[in-house]
Residue frames as a rotation matrix with the C-alpha (Angstrom) as fourth column:
UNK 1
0.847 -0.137 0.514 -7.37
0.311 0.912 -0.269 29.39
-0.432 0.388 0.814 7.98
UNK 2
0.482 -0.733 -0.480 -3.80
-0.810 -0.581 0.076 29.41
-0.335 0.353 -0.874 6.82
UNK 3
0.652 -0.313 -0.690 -1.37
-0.302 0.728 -0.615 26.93
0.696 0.609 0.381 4.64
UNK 4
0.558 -0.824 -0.098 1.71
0.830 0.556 0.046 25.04
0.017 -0.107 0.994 4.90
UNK 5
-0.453 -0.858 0.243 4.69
0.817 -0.509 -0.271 27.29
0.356 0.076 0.931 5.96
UNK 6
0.105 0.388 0.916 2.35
0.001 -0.921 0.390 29.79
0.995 -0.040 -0.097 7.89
UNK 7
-0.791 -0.610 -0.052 2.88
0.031 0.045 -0.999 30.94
0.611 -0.791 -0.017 11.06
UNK 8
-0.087 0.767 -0.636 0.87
0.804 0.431 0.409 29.98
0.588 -0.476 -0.654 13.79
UNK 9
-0.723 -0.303 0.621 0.29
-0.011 -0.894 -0.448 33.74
0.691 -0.331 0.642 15.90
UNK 10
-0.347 0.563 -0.750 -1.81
0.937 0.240 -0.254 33.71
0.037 -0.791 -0.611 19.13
UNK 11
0.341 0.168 0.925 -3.81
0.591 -0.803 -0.072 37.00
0.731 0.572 -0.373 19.54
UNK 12
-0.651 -0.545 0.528 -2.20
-0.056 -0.660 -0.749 39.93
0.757 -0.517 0.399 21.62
UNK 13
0.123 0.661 0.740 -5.28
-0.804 -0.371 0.465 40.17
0.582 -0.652 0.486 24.05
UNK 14
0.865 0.300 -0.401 -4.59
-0.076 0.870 0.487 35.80
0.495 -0.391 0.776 24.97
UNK 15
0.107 -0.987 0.118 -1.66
-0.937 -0.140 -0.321 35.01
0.333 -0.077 -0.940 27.17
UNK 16
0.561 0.555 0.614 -3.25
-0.704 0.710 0.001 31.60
-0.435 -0.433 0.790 27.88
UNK 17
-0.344 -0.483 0.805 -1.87
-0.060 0.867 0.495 28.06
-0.937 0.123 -0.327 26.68
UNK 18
0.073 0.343 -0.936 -2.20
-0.944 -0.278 -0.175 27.11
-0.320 0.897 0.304 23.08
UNK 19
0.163 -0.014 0.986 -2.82
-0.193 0.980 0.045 23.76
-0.967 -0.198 0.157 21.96
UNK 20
-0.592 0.026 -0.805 -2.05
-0.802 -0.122 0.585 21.93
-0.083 0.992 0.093 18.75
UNK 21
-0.308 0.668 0.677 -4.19
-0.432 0.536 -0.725 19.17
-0.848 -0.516 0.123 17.40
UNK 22
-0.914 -0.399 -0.067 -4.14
-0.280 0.503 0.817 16.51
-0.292 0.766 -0.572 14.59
UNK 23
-0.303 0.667 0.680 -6.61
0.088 0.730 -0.678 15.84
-0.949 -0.146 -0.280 12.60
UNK 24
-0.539 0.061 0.840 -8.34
0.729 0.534 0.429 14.57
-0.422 0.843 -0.333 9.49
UNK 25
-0.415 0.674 -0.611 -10.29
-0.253 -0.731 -0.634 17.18
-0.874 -0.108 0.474 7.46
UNK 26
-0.118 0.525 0.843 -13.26
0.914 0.390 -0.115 16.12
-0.389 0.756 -0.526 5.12
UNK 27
-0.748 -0.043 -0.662 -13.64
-0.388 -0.781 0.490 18.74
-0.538 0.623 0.567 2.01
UNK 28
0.080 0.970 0.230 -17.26
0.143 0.218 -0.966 18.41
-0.987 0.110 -0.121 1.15
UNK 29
-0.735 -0.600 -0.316 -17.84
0.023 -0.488 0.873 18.70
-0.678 0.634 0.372 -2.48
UNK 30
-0.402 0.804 0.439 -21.46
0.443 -0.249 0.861 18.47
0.802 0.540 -0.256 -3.45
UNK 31
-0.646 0.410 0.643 -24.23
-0.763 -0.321 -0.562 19.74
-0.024 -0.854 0.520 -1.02
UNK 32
-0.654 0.204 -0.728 -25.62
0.357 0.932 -0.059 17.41
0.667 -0.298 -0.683 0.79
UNK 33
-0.496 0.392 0.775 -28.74
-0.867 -0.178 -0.465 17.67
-0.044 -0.902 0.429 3.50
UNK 34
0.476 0.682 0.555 -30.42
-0.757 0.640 -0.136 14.55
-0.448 -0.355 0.821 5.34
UNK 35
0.305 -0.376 -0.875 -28.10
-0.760 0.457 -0.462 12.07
0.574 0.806 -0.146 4.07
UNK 36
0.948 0.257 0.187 -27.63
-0.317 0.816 0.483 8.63
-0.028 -0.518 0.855 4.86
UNK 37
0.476 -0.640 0.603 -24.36
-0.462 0.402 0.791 7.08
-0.748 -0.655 -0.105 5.74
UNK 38
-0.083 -0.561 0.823 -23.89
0.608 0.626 0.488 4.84
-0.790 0.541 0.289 2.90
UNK 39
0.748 0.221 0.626 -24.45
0.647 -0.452 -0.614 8.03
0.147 0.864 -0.481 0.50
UNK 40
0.623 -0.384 -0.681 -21.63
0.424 -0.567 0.707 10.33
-0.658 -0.729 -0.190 2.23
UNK 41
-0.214 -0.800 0.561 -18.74
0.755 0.229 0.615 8.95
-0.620 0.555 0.554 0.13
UNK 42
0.424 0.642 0.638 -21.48
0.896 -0.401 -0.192 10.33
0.133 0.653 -0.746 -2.77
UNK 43
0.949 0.232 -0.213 -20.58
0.295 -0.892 0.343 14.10
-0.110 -0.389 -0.915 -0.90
UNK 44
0.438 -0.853 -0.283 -16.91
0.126 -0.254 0.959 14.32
-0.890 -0.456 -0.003 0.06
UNK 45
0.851 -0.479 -0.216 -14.39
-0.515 -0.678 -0.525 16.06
0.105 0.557 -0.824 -2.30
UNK 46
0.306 -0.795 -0.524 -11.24
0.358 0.606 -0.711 14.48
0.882 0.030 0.470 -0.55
UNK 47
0.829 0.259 -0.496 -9.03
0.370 0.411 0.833 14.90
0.420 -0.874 0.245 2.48
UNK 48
0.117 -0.765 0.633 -6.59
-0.361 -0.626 -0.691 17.21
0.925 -0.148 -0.350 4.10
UNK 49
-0.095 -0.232 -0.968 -4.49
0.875 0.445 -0.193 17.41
0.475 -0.865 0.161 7.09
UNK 50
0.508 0.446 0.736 -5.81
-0.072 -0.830 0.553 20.22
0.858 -0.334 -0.390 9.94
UNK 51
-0.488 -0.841 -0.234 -3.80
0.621 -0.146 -0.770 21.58
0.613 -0.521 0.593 12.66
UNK 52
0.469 0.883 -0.033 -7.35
0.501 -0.235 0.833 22.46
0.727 -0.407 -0.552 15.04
UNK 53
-0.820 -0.570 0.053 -5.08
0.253 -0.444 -0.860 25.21
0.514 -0.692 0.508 17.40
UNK 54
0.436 0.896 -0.088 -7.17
0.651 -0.246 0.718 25.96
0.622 -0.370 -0.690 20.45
UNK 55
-0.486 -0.863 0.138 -6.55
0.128 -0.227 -0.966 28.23
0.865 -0.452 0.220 22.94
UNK 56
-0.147 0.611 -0.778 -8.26
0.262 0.782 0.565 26.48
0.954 -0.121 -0.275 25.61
UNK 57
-0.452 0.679 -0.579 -8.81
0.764 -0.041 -0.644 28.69
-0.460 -0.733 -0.501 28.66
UNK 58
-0.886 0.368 -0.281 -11.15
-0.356 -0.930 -0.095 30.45
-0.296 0.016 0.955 26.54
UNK 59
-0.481 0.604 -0.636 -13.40
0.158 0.773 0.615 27.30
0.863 0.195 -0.467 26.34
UNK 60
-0.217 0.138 -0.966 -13.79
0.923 0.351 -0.157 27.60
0.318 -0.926 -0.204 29.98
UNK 61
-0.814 -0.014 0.581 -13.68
-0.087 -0.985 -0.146 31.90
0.575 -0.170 0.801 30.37
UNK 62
-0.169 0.978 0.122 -17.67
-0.966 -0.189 0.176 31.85
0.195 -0.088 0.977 30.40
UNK 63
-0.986 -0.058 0.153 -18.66
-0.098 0.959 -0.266 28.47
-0.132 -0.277 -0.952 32.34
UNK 64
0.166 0.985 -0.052 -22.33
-0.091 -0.038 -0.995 29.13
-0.982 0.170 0.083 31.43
UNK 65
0.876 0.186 -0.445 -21.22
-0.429 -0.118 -0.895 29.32
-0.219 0.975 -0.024 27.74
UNK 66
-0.275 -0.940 0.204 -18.26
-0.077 0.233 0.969 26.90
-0.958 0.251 -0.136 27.10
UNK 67
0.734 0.527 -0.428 -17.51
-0.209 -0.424 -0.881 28.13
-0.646 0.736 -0.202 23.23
UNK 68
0.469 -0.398 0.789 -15.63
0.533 0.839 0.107 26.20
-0.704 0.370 0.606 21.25
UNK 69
0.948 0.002 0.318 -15.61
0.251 -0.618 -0.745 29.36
0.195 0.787 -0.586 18.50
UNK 70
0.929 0.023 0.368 -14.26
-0.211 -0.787 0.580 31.42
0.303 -0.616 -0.727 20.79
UNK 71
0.566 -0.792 0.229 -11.32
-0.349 0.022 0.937 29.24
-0.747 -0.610 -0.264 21.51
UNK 72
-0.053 -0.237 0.970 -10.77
0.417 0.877 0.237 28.15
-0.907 0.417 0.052 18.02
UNK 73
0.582 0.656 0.480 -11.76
0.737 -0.176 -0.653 31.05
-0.343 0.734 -0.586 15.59
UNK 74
0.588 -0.437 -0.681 -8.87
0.095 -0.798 0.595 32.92
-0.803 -0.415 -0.428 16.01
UNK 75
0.775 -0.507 -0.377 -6.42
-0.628 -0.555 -0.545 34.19
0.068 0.659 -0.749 12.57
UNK 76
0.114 -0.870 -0.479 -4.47
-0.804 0.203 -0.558 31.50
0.583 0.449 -0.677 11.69
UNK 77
-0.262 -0.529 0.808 -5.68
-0.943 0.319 -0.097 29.09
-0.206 -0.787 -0.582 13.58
UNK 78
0.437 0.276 0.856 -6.81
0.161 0.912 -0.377 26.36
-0.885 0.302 0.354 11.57
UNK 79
-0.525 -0.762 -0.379 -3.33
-0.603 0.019 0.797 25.69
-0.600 0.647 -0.470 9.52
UNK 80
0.473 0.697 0.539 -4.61
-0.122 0.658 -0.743 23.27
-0.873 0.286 0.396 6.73
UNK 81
0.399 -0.273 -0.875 -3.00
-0.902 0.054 -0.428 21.28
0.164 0.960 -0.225 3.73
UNK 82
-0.543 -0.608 -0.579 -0.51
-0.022 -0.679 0.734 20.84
-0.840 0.411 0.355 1.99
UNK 83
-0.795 0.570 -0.208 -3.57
-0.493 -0.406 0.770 19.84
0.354 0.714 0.603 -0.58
UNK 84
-0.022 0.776 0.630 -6.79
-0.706 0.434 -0.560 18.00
-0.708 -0.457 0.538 -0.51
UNK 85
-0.913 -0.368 -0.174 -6.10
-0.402 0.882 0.246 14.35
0.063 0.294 -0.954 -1.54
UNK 86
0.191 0.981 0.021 -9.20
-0.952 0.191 -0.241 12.44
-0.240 0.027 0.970 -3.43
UNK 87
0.179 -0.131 -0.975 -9.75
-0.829 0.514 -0.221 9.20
0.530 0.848 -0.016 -4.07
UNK 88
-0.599 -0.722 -0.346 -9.05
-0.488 0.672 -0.558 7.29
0.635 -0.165 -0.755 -0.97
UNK 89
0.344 0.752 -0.563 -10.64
0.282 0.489 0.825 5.58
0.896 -0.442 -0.044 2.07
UNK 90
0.098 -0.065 0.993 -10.17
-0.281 -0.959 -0.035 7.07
0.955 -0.275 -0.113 4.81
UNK 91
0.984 0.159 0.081 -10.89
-0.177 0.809 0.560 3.87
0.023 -0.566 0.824 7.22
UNK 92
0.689 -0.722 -0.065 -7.22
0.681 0.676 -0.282 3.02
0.247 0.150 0.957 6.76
UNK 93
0.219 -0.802 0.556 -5.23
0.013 -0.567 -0.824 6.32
0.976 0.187 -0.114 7.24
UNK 94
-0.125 -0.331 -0.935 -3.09
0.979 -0.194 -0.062 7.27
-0.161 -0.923 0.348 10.59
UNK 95
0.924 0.359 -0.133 -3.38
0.318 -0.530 0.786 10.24
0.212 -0.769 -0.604 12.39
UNK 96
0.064 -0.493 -0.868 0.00
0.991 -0.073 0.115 11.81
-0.120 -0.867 0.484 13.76
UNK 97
0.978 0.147 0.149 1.55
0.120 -0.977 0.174 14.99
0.171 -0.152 -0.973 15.23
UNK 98
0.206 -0.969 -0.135 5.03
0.902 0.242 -0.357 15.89
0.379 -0.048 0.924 15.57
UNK 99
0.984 -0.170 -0.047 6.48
-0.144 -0.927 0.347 18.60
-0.103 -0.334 -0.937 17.89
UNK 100
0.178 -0.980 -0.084 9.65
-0.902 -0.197 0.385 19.54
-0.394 0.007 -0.919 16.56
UNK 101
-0.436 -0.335 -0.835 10.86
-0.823 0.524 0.220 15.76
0.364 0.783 -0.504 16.15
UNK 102
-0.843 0.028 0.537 8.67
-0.403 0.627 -0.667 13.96
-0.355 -0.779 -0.517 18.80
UNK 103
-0.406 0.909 -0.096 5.63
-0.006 0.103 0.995 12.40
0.914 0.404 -0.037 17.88
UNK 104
-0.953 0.252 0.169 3.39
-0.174 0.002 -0.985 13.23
-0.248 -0.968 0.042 20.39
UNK 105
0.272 0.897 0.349 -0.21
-0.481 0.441 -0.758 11.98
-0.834 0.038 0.551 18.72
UNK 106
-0.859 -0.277 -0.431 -0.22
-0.502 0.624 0.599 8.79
0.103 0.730 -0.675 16.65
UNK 107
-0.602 0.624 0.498 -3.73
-0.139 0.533 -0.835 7.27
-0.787 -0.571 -0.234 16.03
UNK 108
-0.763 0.398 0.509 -5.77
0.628 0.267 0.731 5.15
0.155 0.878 -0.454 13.17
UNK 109
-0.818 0.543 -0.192 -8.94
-0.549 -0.635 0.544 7.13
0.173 0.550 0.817 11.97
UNK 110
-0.425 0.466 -0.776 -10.59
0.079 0.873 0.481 3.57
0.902 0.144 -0.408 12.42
UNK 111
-0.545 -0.165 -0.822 -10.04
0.747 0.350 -0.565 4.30
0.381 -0.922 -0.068 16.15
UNK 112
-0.860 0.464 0.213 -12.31
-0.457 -0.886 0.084 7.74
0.228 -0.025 0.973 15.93
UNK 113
-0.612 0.781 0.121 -16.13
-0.132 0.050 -0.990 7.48
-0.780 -0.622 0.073 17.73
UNK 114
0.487 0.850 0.199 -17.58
-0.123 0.292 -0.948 8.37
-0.865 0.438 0.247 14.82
UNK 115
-0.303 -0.595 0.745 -16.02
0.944 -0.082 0.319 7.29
-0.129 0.800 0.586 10.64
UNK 116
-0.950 -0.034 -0.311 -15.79
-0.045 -0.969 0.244 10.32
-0.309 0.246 0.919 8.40
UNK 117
-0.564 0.806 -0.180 -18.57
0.268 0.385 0.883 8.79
0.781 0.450 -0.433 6.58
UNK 118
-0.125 0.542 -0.831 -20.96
0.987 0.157 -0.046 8.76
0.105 -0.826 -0.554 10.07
UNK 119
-0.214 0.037 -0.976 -19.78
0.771 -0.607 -0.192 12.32
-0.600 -0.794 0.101 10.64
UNK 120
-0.986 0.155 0.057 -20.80
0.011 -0.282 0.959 13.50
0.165 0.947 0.276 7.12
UNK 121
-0.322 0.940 0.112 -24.13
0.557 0.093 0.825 12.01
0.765 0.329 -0.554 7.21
UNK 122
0.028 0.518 -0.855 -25.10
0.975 -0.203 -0.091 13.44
-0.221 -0.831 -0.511 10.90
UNK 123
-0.740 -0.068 -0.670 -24.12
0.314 -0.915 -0.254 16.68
-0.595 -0.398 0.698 10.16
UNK 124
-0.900 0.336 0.279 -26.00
0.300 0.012 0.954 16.64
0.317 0.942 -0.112 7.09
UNK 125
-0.181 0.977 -0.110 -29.18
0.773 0.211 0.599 15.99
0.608 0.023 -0.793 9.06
UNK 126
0.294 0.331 -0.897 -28.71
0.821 -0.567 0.060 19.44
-0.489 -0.754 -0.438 11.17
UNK 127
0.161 -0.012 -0.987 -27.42
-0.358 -0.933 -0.047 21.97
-0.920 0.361 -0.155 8.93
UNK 128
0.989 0.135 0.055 -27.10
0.062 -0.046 -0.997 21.96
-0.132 0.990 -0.054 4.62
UNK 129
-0.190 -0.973 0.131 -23.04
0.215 0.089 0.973 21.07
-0.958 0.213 0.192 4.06
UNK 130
0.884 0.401 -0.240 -21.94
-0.205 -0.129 -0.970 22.81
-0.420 0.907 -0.032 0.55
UNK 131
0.648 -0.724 0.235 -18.91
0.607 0.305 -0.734 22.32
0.460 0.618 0.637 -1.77
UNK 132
-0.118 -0.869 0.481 -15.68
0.143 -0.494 -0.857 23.55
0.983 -0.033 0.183 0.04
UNK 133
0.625 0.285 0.727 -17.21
-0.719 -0.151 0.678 23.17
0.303 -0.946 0.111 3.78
UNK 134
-0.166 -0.584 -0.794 -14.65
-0.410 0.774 -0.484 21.72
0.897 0.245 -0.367 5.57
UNK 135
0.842 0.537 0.053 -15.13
-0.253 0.306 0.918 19.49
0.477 -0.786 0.394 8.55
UNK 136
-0.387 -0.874 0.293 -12.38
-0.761 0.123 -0.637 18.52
0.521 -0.469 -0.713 11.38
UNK 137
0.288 0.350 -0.892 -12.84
-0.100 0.937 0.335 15.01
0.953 -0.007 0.304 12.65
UNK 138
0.742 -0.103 0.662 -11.59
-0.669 -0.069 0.740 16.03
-0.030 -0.992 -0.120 16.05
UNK 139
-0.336 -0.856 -0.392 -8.07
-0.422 0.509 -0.750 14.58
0.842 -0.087 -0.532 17.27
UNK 140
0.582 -0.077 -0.809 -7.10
0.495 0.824 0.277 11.36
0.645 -0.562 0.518 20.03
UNK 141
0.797 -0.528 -0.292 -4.91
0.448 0.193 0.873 11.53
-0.405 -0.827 0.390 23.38
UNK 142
-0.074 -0.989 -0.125 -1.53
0.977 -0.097 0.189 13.73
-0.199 -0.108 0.974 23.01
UNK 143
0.532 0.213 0.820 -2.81
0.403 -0.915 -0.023 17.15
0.745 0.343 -0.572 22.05
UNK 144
-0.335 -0.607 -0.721 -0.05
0.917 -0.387 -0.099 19.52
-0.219 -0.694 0.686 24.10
UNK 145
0.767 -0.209 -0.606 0.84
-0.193 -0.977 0.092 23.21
-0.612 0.046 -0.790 24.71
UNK 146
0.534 -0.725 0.435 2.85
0.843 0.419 -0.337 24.60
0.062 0.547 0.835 22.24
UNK 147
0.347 -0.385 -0.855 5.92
0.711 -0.488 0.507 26.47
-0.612 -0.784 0.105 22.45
UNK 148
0.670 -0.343 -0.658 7.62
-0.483 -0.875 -0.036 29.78
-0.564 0.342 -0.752 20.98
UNK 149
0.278 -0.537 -0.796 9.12
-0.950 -0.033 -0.310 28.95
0.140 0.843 -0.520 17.76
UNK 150
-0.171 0.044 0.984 7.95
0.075 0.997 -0.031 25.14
-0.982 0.069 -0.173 17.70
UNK 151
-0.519 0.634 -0.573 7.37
-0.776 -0.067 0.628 23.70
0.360 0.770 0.527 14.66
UNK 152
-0.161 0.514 0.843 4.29
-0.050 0.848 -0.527 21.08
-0.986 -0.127 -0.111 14.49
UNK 153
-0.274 0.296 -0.915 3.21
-0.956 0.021 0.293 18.62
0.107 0.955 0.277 12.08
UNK 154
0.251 0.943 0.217 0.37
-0.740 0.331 -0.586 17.34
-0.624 -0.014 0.781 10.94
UNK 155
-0.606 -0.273 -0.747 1.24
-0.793 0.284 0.539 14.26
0.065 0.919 -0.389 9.11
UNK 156
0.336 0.780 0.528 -1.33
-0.539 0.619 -0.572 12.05
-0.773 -0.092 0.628 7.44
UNK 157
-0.726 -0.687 -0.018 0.36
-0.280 0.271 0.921 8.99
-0.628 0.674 -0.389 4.86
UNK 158
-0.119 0.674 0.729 -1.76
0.992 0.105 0.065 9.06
-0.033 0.731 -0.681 1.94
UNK 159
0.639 0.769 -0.023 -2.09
0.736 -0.620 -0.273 12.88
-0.224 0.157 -0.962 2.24
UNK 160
0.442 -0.722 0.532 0.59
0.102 -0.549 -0.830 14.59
0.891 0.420 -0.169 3.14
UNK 161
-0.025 -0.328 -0.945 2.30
1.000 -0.022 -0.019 16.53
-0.015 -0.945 0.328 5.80
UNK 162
0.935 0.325 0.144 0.79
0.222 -0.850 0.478 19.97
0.278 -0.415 -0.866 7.32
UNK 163
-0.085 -0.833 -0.547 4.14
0.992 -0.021 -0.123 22.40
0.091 -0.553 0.828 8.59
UNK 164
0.497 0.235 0.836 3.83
-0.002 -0.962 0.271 25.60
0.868 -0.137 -0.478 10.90
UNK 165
-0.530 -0.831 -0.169 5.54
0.500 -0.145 -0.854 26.93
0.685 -0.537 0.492 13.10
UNK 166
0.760 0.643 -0.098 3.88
0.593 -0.623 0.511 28.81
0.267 -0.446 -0.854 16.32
UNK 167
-0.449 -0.845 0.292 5.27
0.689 -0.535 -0.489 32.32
0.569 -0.018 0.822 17.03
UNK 168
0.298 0.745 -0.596 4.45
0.953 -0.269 0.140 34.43
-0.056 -0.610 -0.790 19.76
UNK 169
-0.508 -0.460 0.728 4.94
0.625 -0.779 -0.057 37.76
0.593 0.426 0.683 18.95
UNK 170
0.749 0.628 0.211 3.44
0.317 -0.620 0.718 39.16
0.582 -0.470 -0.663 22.09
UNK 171
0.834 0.162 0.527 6.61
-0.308 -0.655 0.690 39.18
0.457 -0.738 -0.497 23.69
């Protein structure tokens, strides 16, 4: 996990593709376990913007074991900020990404499979969420490769805007 204004660094061993990826992030703030939908709200802390970097043939490496960790657990990959914003509804915010100056993902929260609220309670009912667990709400259609010394951002109105920059320093 890294802030605003950190650099995004693939590790030396990956020479694979790197993705970026918008999304909402819920910032639990009580613990919560077995919880019902209309209690969630009851749980959540507030809401950041998350920059979910994958580097995505290593999802695929092990086709018996597609690992999500593994492509996602790497040092600096999950930028996150610029704070965590309470108080709102979430049902109403956009979604976007910017490479450089393009938007390249633009999508309502409404438009998500499950609300935050939905994806609060379920997890609840498989593992014990505690104060400061954050969750990624998974991202929509435009997720790209990103290049040497892009910048991306994560921008969510009502929250903020997320800025990093990806540097490859392998080379």
């Amino acid at each position: 996990v890294v802030g605003i204004g950190a650099a995004i660094i693939p590790p030396a061993s990956y020479q694979g593709r790197i993705f970026y990826e918008g999304e909402l992030g819920i910032v639990i703030g009580k613990k919560c376990k077995e919880i019902d939908v209309s209690q969630a709200e009851d749980f959540i802390f507030g809401y950041t913007c998350v920059n979910d970097v994958t580097a995505i043939e290593f999802l695929f490496e092990d086709k018996a074991f597609q690992q999500w960790t593994r492509c996602k657990g790497f040092d600096t990959f999950t930028p996150l900020g610029p704070w965590i914003t309470t108080g709102i509804d979430p049902g109403g915010l956009q979604v976007m990404a910017l490479q450089g100056d393009k938007v390249r993902q633009d999508y309502p929260v409404s438009d998500m499979i499950f609300s935050p609220m939905e994806i609060v309670s379920l997890m609840s009912h498989y593992q014990t969420l505690l104060p400061g667990d954050l969750i990624c709400c998974g991202t929509s259609v435009g997720a790209r490769t990103m290049k040497p010394g892009s910048s991306i951002d994560i921008v969510i109105p009502g929250i903020g805007k997320l800025s990093n920059q990806f540097d490859d320093l392998s080379g």
